[in-house]
C-alpha positions in Angstrom: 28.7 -38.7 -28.6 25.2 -38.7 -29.8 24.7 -42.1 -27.4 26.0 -40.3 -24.3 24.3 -37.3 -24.7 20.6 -39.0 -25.1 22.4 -41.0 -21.5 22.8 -37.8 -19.6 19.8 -36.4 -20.9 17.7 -39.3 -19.5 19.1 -39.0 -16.2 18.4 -35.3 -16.1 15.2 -36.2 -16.7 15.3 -39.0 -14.1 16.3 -37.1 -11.5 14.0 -34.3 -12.0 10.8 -37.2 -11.3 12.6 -38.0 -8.3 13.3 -34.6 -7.2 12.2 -33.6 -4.0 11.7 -29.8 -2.9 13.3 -29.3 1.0 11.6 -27.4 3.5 8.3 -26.9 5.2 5.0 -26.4 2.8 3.3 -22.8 3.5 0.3 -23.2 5.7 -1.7 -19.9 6.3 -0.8 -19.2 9.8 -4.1 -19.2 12.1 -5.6 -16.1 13.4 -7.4 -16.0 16.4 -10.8 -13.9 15.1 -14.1 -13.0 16.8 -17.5 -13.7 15.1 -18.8 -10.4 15.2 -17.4 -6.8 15.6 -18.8 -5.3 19.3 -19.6 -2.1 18.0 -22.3 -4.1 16.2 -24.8 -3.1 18.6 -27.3 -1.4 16.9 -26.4 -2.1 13.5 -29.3 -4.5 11.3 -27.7 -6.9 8.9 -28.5 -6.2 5.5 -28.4 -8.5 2.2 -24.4 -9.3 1.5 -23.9 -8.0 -1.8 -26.2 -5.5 -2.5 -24.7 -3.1 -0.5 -20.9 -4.0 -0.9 -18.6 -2.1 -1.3 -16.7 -2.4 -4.8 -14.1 -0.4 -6.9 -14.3 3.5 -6.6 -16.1 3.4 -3.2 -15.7 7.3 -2.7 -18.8 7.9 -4.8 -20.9 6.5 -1.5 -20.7 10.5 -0.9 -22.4 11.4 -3.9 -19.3 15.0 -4.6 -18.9 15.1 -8.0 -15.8 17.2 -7.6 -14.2 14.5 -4.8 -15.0 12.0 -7.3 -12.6 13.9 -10.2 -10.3 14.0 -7.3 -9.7 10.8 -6.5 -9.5 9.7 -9.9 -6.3 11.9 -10.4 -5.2 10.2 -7.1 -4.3 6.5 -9.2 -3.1 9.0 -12.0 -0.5 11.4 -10.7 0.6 10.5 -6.9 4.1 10.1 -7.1 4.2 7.5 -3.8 1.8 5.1 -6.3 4.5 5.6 -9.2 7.1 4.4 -6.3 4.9 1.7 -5.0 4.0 0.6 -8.8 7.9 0.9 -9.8 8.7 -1.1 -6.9 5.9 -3.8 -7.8 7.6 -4.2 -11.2 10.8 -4.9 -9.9 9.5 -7.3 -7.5 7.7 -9.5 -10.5 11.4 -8.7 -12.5 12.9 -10.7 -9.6 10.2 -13.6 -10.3 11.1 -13.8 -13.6 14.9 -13.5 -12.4 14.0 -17.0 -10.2 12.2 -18.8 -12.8 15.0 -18.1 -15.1 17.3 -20.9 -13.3 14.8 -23.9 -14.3 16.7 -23.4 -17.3 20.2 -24.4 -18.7 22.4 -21.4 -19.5 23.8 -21.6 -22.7 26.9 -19.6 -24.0 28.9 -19.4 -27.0 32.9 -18.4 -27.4 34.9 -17.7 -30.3 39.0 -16.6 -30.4 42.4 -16.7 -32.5 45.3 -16.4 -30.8 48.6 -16.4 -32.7 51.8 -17.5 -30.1 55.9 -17.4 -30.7 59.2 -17.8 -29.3 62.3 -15.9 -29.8 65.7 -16.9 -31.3 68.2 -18.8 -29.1 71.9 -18.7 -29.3 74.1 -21.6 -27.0 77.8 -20.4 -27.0 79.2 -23.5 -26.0 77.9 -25.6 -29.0 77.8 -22.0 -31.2 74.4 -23.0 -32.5 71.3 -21.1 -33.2 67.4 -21.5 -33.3 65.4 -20.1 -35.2 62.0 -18.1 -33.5 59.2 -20.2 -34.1 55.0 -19.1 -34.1 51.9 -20.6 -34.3 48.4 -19.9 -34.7 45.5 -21.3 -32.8 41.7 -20.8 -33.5 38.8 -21.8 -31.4 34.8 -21.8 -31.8 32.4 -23.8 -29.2 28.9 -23.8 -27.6 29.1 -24.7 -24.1 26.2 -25.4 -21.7 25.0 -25.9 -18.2 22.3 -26.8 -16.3 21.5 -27.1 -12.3 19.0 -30.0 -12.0 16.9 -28.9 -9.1 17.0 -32.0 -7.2 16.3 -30.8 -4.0 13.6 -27.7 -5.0 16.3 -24.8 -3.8 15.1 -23.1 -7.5 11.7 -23.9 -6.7 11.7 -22.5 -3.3 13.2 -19.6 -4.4 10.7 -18.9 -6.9 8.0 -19.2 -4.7 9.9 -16.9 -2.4 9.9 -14.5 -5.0 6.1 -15.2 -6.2 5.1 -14.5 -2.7 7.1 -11.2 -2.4 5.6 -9.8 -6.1 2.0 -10.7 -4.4 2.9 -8.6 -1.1 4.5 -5.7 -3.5 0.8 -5.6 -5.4 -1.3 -5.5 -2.2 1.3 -3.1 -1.0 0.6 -1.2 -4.2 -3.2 -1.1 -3.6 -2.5 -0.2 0.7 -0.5 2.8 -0.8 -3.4 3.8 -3.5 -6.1 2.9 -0.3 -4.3 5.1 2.0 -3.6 8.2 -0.4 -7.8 8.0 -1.7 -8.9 7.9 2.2 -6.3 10.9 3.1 -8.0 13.1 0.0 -11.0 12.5 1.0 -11.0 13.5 5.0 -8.8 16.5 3.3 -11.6 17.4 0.7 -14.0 17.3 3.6 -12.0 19.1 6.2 -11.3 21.6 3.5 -15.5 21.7 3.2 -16.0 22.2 6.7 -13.4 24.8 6.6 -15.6 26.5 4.4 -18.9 26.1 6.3 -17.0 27.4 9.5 -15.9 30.8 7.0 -19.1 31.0 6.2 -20.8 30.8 9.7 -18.3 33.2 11.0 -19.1 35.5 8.4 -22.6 35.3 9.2 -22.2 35.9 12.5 -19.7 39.3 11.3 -22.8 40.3 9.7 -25.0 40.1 12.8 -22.4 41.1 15.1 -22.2 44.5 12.8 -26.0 45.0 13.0 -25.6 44.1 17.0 -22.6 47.2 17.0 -24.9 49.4 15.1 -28.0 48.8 17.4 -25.7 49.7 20.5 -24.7 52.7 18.5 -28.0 54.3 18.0 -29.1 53.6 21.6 -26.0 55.0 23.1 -26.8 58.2 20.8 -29.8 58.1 22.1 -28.7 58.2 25.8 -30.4 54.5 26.6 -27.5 52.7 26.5 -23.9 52.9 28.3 -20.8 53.2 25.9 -19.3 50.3 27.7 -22.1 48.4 25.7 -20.7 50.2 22.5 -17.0 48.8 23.0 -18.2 45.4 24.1 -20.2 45.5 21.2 -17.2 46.4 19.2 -14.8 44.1 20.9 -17.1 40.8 20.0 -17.3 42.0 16.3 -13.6 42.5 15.7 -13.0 39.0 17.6 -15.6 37.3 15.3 -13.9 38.5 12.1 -9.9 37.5 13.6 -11.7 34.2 13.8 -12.9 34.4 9.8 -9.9 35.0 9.0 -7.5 32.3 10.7 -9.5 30.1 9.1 -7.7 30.7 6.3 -4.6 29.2 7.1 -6.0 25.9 7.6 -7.9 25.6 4.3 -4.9 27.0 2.3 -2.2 24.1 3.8 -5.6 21.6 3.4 -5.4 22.3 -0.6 -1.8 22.3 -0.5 -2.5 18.6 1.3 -4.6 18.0 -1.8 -2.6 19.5 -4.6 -0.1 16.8 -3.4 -1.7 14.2 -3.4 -3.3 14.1 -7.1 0.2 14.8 -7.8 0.4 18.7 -9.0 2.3 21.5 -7.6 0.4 23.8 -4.3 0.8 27.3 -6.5 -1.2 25.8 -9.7 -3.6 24.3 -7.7 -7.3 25.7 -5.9 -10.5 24.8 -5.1 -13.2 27.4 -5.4 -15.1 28.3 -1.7 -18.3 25.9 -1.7 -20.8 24.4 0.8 -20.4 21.0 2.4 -22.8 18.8 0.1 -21.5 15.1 1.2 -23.4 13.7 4.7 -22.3 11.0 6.8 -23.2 7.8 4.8 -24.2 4.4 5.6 -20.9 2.5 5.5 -22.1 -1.7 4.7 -20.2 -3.5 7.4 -19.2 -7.4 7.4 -18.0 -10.1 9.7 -14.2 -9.7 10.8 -12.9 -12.6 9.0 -13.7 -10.8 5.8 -10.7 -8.2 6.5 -8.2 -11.2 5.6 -10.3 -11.0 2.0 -10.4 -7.2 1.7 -7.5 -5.3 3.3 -4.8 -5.1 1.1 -2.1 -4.7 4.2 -3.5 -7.5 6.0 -2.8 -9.6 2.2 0.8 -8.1 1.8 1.6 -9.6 5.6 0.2 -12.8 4.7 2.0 -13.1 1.5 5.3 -12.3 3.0 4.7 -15.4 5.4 4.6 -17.6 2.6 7.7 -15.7 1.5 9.7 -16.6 4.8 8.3 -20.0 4.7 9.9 -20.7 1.2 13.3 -18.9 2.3 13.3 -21.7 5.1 13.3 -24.5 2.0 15.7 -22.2 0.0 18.1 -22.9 3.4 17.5 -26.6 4.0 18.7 -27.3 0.2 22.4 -25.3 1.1 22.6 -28.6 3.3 22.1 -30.9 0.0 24.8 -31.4 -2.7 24.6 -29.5 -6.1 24.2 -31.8 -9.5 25.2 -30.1 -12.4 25.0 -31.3 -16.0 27.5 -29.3 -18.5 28.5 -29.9 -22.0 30.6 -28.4 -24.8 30.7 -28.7 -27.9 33.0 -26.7 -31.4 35.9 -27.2 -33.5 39.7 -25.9 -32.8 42.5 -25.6 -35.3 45.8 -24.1 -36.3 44.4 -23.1 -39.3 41.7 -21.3 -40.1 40.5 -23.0 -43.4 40.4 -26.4 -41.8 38.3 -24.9 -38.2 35.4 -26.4 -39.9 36.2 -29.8 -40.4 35.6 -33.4 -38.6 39.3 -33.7 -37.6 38.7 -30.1 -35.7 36.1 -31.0 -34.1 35.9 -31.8 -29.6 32.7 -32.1 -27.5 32.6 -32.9 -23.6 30.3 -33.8 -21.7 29.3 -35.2 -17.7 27.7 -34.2 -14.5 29.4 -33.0 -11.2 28.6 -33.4 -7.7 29.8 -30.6 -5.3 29.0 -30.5 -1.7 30.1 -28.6 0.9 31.8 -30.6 3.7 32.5 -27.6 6.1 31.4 -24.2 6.4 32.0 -23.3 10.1 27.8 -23.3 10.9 27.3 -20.9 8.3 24.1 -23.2 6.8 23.0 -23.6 10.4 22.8 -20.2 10.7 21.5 -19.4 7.7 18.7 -21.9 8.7 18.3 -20.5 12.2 17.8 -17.0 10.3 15.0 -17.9 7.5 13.6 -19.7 10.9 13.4 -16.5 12.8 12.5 -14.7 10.4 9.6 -16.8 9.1 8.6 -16.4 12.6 8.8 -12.6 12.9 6.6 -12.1 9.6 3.9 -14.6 11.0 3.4 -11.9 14.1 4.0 -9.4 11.6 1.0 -10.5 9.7 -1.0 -11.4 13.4 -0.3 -7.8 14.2 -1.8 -6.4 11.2 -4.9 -8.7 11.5 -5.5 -7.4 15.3 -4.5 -3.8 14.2 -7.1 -4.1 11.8 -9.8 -5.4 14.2 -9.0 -2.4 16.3 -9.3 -0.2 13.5 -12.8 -1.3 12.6 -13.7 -1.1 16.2 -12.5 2.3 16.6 -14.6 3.9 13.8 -17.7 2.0 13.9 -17.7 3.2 17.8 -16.5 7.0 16.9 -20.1 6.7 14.5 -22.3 5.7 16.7 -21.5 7.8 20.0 -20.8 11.3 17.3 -24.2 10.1 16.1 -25.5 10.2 19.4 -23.6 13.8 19.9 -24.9 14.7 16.5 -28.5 14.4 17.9 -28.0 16.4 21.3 -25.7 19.2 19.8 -28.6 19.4 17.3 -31.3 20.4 20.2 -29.0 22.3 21.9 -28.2 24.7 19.1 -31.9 25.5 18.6 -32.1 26.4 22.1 -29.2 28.8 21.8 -30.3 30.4 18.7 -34.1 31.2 20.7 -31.8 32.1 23.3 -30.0 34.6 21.5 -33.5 36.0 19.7 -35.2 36.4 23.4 -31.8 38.0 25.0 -32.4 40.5 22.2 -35.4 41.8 22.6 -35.2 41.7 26.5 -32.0 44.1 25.8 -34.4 46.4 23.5 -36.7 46.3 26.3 -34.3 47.4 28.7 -34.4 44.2 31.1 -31.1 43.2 30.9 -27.5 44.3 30.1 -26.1 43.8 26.7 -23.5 41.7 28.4 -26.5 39.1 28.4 -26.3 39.6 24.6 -22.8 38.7 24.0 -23.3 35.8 26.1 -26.0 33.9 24.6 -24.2 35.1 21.1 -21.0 33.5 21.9 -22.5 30.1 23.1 -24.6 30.3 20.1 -22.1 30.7 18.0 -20.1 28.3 19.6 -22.8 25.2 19.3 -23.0 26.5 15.7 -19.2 25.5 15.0 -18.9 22.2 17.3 -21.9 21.2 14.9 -19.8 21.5 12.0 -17.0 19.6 13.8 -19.2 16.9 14.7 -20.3 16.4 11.2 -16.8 16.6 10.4 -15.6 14.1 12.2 -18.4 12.1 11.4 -17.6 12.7 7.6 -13.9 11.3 8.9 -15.1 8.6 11.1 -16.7 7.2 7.6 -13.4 7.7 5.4 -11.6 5.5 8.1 -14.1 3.0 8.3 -14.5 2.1 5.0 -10.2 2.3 4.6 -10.2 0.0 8.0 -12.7 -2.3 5.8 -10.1 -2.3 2.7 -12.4 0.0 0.9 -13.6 -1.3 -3.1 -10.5 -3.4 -3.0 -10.3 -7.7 -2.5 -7.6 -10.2 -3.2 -9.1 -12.2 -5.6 -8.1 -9.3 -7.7 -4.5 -9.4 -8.1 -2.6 -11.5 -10.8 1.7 -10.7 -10.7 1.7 -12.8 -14.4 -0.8 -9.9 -15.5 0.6 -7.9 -18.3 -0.9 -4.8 -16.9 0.9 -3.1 -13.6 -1.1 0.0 -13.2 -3.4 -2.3 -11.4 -1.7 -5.3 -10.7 -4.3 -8.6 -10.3 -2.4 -10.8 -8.6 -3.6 -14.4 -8.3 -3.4 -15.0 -4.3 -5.0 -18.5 -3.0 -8.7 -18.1 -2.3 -9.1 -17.0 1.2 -9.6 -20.1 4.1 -12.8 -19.4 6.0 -11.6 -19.2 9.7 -13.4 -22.2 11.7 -16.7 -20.8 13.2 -17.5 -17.9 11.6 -20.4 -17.2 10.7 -21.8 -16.8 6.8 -20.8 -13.5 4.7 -23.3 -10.2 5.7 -23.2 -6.5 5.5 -24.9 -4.2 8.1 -26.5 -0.7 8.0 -27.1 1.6 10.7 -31.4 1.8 11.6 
C-alpha cells in the first residue's frame, strides 16, 4: 500500500509542475489621462513632498475642535463599522478560496448491529431460527482536487482582488464621512457668523428705531419713518432667528456622523477661526495612487479578469486524488487488528460532456462583466478628473469674488455711515437709510457665503485628491482591520506624464 501511495503522491506532485492556470493574466486597463489639470492656470508648482498631503489632512485648517471631530469620525460612524464588517468578510472569503489548495480530510466511526426474523415453511413444516450480527467500522478518508488547470488559483485571486476593493472601499467610506464633517463643522461656523452679524445689525437697527423715535417726538421726522424704522428691525431679528434651524439639523448632521445620538450632542456658538487653505495639488495620474474609489474600481477589474480564468477551467476536466484508510470488524475486540484492516486509494477523472451551453454562458458572462468593471473603473477615473476640475475652478473664480465682494462691502458700510448723517441733516428721507442698510447688510452675509463656499470648495478638493490616504498602504493579510493595509501592485506610471509635483496658489 505504502508503494502505491508514494506512486500517487508523485503524480500529484507531477501534475502540479505541469499545471497550467486558464484564462487571461490581469493587465491594468489603460486610462486615457491629461498631463496637467486646466484649472492649473495660476497655480506655481511647489516641492513634491514637502507639502503633501498625508494621514489626518483636516488639521491643514488649524480647528482644534474639528480636529477631535474627526477623530471620533474612524471611532464611532456606524457606515465605517459596516464598511469595516464587510471588509472582514471579504478577506474571510480569501481565506475561504485558499482553503481548497488543500486536501480535505475526514474521519468516520459507527456500529451497527443487523438481524432477521424467524421463518416457518408449512410445506416442509420446518423452522429458522432469527439470526443477528454486529458490524463495526473506523476509517480516515481523504481528498484532494489537484488544480491542474488554476480554477483554485483563479479563484483566489478573484477573491484577493475583491478583499483589496472592500479595503479601499473601507477608506472611500471613512474619506467621504471626514470631508462631509468637515463642510458640516464649517457650515455650522458660518451659521454662526451669519447669527452673529444679524444680531449686530438688531443692535443697530434698534439704535436706528430709537433715532427715528426721538426725531418724530421732536416733530422733524414723519411717523412713516418710525414704522419703516420698526418694520426693518423686526425683519432683521425673523432673520436671526431662522438661522436657527439650519445650525440645529447641521449638529444633528454632525452628531451622526461621529456616531452619537442628536439629543446628547451640541456645539457651543463660536466664531469661524479656519480660512480657506492652500490645498498642494499634483498631476492627474497621481489620482490612480491616491483615491481610494478610483483603487477599489481597479481592483475589481482584476477581480473580473480572474472570474474569466475561473470560467475557462469549467471547460477542463476535474482530477481528483482520494484515499481511505481504517479497520472494520464484527467484533469489537478484534477492530484493531491486521486482518481488520482495508485502505483504498486512486485518482478520478470527471468531465462534463454536455451542459446545454451553460459554460459558454458562464464564459460569455465573466466576459461581460470583466468588461463592464473596466468602464466602471474608466468612469471613476474621468469622474475623478472632473471632480478635481470642478473645485480647483470653484477656488480660483470665489477667490476672485472673494476680492470684489471685499471692496464692495467697504463701500456699503461708508455708504450706510454718510446716508446717516445726511438723514440727521435733513437731506434725505430715511427711506435712503434702510436702503443702503439692507445692501450693507446684504454684502455683509454674501461675504460669509463666499468664504463658506470657499471653506467647501477646499474640503472637496482635497476629498477629489483622495485626501491623506494612498494605496501603497493597504495589506488584506494584515492582522489589523480597523485600518486595513492592503498590499495593491505599485501603481504603473501612465506613458507621458510628467514627474510627481504639488502646486500652491501665488
Amino acid at each position: 500500500m505504502k508503494r502505491i501511495y508514494l506512486r500517487m503522491t508523485l503524480l500529484a506532485w507531477l501534475m502540479s509542475l505541469v499545471a497550467c492556470t486558464v484564462g487571461p493574466n490581469y493587465v491594468r486597463p489603460g486610462i486615457e489621462a491629461p498631463h496637467a489639470f486646466k484649472e492649473m492656470e495660476g497655480w506655481k508648482q511647489a516641492d513634491p513632498r514637502d507639502r503633501e498631503l498625508r494621514g489626518p489632512w483636516w488639521e491643514i485648517y488649524n480647528d482644534a475642535l474639528l480636529n477631535n471631530l474627526e477623530e471620533q469620525v474612524a471611532i464611532s460612524n456606524q457606515n465605517l463599522a459596516q464598511a469595516e464588517a464587510k471588509y472582514r468578510q471579504a478577506r474571510a472569503l480569501v481565506q475561504s478560496a485558499r482553503a481548497s489548495y488543500f486536501p480535505s480530510v475526514g474521519a468516520d466511526a459507527s456500529a451497527t448491529r443487523t438481524g432477521s426474523g424467524s421463518s416457518r415453511t408449512s410445506s416442509a413444516n420446518s423452522q429458522q431460527s432469527s439470526q443477528s450480527a454486529s458490524n463495526y467500522a473506523l476509517s480516515v478518508s481523504a481528498a484532494w482536487e489537484i488544480d491542474v488547470w488554476g480554477r483554485v488559483r483563479r479563484t483566489v485571486e478573484a477573491n484577493q482582488a475583491n478583499a483589496e476593493a472592500s479595503a479601499a472601499d473601507l477608506e472611500a467610506a471613512r474619506l467621504s464621512a471626514q470631508a462631509e464633517l468637515a463642510q458640516d463643522y464649517f457650515q455650522l461656523r458660518i451659521s454662526d457668523a451669519q447669527k452673529q452679524l444679524l444680531e449686530d445689525s438688531v443692535a443697530d437697527f434698534a439704535k436706528s428705531l430709537q433715532l427715528t423715535k426721538n426725531r418724530y417726538d421732536s416733530g422733524v421726522a414723519a411717523k412713516v419713518d418710525v414704522v419703516q424704522a420698526q418694520t426693518q428691525l423686526q425683519n432683521t431679528q425673523a432673520q436671526a432667528v431662522d438661522v436657527g434651524v439650519q445650525r440645529a439639523q447641521l449638529e444633528h448632521a454632525i452628531a451622526l456622523l461621529i456616531g452619537k445620538p442628536a439629543s446628547s450632542f451640541s456645539l457651543v456658538p463660536a466664531p469661524l477661526a479656519a480660512v480657506a487653505p492652500v490645498v498642494p495639488v499634483g498631476v492627474p495620474s497621481q489620482l490612480l495612487e491616491r483615491r481610494p474609489d478610483v483603487a477599489a474600481a481597479e481592483r475589481r477589474v482584476a477581480a473580473a479578469n480572474a472570474q474569466i480564468g475561473v470560467a475557462k477551467a469549467a471547460y477542463f476536466p476535474a482530477l481528483t486524488l482520494s484515499g481511505s484508510l481504517g479497520y472494520q470488524s464484527s467484533r469489537f475486540a478484534d477492530l484493531i487488528t491486521a486482518p481488520s484492516r482495508f485502505w483504498s486509494i486512486g485518482p478520478a477523472l470527471a468531465q462534463t460532456l454536455f451542459d446545454g451551453g451553460l459554460r459558454s454562458a458562464q464564459s460569455d458572462q465573466a466576459v461581460a462583466a470583466y468588461d463592464a468593471s473596466v468602464a466602471a473603473y474608466r468612469q471613476t477615473v474621468l469622474t475623478g478628473f472632473q471632480e478635481v476640475e470642478d473645485n480647483l475652478a470653484a477656488l480660483r473664480i470665489l477667490e476672485q469674488e472673494a476680492q470684489v465682494q471685499d471692496e464692495a462691502l467697504q463701500s456699503a458700510r461708508e455708504s450706510v455711515v454718510l446716508t446717516i448723517n445726511q438723514y440727521k441733516a435733513g437731506i434725505v428721507s430715511y427711506l435712503n437709510v434702510i436702503q443702503v442698510q439692507t445692501t450693507a447688510l446684504a454684502t455683509e452675509r454674501s461675504s460669509v457665503d463666499i468664504l463658506n463656499r470657499r471653506l467647501a470648495a477646499t474640503v472637496l478638493l482635497i476629498k477629489a485628491l483622495g485626501g491623506g490616504w494612498n494605496r501603497s498602504g493597504i495589506d488584506t493579510n494584515a492582522e489589523s482591520t480597523s485600518r486595513p493595509t492592503t498590499g495593491l501592485p505599485d501603481p504603473q506610471p501612465l506613458a507621458g506624464q510628467p514627474g510627481e509635483v504639488t502646486a500652491g496658489r501665488d
